[in-house]
MARGU-198007 format. One record per atom (N, C-alpha, C): atom name; residue number from 0; x, y, z; residue in three letters. Coordinates in steps of 0.2 Angstrom, whole numbers. Atoms other than C-alpha are relative to their C-alpha. Layout:
MARGU-198007
{atomo:CA | num:NUM | X:X | Y:Y | Z:Z | residuo:ALA}
...
//
This chain:
MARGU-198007
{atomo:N | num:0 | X:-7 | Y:2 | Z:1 | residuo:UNK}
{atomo:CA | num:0 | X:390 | Y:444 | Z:106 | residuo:UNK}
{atomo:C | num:0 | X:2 | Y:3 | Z:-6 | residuo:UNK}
{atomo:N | num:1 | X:-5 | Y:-3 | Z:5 | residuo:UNK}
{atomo:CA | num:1 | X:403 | Y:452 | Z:92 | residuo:UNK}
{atomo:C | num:1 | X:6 | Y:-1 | Z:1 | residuo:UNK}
{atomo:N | num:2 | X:-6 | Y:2 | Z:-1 | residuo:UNK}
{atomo:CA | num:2 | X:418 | Y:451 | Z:87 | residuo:UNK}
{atomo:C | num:2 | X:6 | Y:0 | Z:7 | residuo:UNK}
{atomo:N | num:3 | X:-3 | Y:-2 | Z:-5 | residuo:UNK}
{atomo:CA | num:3 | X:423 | Y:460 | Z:101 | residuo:UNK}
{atomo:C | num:3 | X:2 | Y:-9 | Z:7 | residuo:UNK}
{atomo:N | num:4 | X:0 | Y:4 | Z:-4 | residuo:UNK}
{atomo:CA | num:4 | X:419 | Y:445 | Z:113 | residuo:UNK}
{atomo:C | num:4 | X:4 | Y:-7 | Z:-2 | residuo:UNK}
{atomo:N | num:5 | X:-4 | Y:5 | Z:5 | residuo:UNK}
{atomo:CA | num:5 | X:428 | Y:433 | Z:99 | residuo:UNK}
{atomo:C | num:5 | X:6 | Y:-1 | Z:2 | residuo:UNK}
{atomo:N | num:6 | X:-9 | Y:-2 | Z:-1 | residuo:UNK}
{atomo:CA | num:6 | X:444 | Y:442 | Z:103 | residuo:UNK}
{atomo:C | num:6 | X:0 | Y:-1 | Z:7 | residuo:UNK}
{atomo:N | num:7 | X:0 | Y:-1 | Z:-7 | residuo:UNK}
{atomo:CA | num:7 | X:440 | Y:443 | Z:123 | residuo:UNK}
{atomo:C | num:7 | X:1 | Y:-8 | Z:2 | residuo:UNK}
{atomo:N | num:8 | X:-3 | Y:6 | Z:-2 | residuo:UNK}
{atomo:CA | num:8 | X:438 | Y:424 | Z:123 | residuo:UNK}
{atomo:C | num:8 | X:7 | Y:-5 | Z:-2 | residuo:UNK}
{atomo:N | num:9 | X:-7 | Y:1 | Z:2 | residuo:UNK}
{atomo:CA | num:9 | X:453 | Y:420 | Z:113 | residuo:UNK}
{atomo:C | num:9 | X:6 | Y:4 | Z:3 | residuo:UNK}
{atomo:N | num:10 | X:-4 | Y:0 | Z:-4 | residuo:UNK}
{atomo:CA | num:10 | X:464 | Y:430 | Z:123 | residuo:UNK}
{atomo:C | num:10 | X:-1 | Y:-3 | Z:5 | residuo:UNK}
{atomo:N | num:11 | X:1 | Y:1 | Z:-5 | residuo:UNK}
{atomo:CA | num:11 | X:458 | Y:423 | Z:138 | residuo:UNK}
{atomo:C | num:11 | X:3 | Y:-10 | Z:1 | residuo:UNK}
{atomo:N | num:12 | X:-1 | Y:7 | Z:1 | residuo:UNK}
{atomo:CA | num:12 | X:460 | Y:404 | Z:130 | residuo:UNK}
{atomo:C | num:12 | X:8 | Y:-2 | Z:1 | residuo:UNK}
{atomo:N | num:13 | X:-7 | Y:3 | Z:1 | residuo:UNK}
{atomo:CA | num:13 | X:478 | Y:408 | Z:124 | residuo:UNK}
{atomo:C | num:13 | X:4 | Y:1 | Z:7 | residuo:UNK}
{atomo:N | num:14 | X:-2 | Y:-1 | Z:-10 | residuo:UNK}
{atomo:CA | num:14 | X:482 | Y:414 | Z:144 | residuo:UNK}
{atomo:C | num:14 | X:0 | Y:-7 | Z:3 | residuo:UNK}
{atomo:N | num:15 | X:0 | Y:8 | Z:-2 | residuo:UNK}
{atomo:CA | num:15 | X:477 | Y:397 | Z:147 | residuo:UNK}
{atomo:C | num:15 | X:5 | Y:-3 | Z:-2 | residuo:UNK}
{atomo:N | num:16 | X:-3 | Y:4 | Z:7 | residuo:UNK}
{atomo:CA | num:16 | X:487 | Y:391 | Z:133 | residuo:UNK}
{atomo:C | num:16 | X:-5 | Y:-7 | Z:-1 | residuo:UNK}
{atomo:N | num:17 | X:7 | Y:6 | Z:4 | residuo:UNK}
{atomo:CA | num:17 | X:470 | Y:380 | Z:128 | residuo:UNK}
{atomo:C | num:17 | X:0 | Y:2 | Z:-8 | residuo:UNK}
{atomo:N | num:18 | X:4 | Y:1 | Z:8 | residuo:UNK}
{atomo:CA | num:18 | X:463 | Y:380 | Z:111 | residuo:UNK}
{atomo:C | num:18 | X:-9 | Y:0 | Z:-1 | residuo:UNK}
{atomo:N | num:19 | X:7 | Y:1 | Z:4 | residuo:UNK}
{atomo:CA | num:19 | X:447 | Y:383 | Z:102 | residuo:UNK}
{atomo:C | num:19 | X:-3 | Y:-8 | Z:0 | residuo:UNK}
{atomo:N | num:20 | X:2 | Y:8 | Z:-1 | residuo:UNK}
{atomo:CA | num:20 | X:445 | Y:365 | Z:101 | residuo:UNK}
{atomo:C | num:20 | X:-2 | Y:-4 | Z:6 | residuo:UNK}
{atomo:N | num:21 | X:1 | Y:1 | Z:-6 | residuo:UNK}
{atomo:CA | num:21 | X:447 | Y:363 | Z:118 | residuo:UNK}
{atomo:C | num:21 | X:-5 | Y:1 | Z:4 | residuo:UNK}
{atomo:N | num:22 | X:7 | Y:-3 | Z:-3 | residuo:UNK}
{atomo:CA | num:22 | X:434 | Y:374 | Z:124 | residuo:UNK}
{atomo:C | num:22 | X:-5 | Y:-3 | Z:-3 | residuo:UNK}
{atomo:N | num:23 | X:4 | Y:3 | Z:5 | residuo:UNK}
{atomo:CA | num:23 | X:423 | Y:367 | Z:109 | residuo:UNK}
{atomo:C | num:23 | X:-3 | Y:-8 | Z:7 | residuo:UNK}
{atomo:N | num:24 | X:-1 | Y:4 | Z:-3 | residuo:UNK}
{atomo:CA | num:24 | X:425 | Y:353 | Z:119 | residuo:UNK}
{atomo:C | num:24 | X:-2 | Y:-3 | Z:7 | residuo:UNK}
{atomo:N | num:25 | X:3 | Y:-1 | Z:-6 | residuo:UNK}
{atomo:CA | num:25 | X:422 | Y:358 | Z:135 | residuo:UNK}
{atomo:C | num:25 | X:-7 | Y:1 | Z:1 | residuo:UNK}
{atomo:N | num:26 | X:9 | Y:-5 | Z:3 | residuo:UNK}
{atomo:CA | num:26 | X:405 | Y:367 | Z:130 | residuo:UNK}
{atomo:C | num:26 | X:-3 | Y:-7 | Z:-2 | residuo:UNK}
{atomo:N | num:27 | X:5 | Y:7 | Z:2 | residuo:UNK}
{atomo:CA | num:27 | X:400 | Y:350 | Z:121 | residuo:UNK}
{atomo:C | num:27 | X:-2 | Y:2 | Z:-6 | residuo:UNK}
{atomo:N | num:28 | X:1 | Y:-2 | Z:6 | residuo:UNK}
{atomo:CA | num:28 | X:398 | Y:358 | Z:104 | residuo:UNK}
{atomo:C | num:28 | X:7 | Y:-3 | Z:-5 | residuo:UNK}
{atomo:N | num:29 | X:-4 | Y:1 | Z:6 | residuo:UNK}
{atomo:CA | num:29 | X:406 | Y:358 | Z:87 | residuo:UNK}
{atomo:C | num:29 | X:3 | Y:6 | Z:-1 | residuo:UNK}
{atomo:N | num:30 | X:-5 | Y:-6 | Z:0 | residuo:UNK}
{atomo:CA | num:30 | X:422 | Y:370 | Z:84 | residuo:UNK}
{atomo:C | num:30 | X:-4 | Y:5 | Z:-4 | residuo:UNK}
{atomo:N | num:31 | X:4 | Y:-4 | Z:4 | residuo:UNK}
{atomo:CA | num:31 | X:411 | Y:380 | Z:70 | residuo:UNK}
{atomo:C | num:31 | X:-6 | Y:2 | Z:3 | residuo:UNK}
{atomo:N | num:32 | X:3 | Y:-4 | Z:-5 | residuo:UNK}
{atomo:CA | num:32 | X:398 | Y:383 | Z:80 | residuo:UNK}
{atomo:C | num:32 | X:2 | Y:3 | Z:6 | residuo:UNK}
{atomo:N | num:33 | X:-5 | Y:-4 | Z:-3 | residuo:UNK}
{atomo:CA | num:33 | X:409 | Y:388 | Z:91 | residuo:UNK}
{atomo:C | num:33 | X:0 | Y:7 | Z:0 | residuo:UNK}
{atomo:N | num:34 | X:-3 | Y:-6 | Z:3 | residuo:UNK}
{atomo:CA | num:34 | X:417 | Y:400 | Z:83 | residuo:UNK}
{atomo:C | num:34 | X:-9 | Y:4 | Z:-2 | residuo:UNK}
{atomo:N | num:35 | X:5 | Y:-3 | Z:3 | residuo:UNK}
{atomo:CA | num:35 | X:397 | Y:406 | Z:75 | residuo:UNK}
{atomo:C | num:35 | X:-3 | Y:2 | Z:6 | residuo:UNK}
{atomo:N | num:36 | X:1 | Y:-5 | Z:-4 | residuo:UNK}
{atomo:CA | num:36 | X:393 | Y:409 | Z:92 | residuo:UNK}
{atomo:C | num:36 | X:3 | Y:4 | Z:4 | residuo:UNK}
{atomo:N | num:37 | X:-6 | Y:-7 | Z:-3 | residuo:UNK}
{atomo:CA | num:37 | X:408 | Y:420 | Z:99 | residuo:UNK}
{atomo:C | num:37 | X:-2 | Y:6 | Z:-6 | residuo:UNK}
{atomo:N | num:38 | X:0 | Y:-5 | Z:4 | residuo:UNK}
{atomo:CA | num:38 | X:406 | Y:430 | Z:83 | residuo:UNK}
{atomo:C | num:38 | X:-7 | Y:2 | Z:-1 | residuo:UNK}
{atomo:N | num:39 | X:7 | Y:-2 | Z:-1 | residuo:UNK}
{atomo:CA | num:39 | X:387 | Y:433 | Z:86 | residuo:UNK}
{atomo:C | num:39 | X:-4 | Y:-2 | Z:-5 | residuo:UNK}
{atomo:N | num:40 | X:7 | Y:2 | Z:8 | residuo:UNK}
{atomo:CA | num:40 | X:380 | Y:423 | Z:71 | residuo:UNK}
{atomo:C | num:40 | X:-4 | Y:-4 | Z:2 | residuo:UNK}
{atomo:N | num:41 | X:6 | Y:2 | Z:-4 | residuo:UNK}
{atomo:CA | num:41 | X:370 | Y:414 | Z:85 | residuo:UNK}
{atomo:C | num:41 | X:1 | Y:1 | Z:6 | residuo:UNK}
{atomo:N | num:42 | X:2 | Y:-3 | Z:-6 | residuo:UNK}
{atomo:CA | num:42 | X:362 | Y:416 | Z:101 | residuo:UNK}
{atomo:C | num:42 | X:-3 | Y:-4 | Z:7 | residuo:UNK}
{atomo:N | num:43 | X:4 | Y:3 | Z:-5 | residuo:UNK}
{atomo:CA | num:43 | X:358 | Y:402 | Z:111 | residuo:UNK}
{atomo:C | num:43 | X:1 | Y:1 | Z:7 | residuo:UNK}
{atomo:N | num:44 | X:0 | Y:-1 | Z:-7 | residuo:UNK}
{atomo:CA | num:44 | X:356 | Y:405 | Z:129 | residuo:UNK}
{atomo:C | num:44 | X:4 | Y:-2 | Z:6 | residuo:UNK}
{atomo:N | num:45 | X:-2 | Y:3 | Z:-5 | residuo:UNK}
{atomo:CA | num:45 | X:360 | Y:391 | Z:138 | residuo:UNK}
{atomo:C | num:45 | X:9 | Y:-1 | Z:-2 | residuo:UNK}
{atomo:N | num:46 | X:-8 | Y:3 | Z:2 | residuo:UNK}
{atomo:CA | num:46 | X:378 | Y:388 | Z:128 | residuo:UNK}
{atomo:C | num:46 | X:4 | Y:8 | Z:0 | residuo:UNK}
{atomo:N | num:47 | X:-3 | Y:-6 | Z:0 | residuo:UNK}
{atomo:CA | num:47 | X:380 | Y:406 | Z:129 | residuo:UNK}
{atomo:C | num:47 | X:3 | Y:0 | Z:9 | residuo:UNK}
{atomo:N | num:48 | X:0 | Y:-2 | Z:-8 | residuo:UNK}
{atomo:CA | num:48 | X:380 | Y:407 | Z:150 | residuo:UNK}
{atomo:C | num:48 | X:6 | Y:-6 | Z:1 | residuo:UNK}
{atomo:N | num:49 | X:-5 | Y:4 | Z:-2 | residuo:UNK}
{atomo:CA | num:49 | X:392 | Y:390 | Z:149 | residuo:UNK}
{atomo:C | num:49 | X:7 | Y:2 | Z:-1 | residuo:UNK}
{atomo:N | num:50 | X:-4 | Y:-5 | Z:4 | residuo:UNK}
{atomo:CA | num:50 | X:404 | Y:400 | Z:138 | residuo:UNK}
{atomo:C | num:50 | X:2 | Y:4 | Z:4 | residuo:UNK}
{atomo:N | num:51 | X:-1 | Y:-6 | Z:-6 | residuo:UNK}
{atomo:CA | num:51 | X:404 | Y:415 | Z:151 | residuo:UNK}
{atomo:C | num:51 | X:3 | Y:-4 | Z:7 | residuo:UNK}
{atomo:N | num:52 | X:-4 | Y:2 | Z:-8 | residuo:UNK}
{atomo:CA | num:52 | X:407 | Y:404 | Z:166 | residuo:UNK}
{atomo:C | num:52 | X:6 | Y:-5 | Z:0 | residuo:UNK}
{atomo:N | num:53 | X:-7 | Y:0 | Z:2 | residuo:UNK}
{atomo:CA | num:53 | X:421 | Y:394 | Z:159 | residuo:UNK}
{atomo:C | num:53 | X:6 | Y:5 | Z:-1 | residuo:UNK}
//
């Protein structure tokens, strides 16, 4: 994950016209963990692949 991918899902949310919080949401996480895994400052696996298929 990097920034790169941070940018990839945030354009992809605003096409939605959803929100970070939104998705946070969906995932079943907190917004800050959120955000710390799009921007690659964590790696878990299983929230990483629910991430992707959303």
């Amino acid at each position: 994950m990097s920034e790169e991918f941070y940018r990839e899902v945030k354009y992809k949310l605003e096409l939605k016209e959803k929100t970070i919080t939104w998705f946070s949401n969906m995932v079943g996480i907190s917004v800050p963990y959120t955000i710390d895994i799009l921007k690659g400052k964590r790696s878990p696996k299983e929230r990483i692949e629910k991430i992707e298929y959303i």
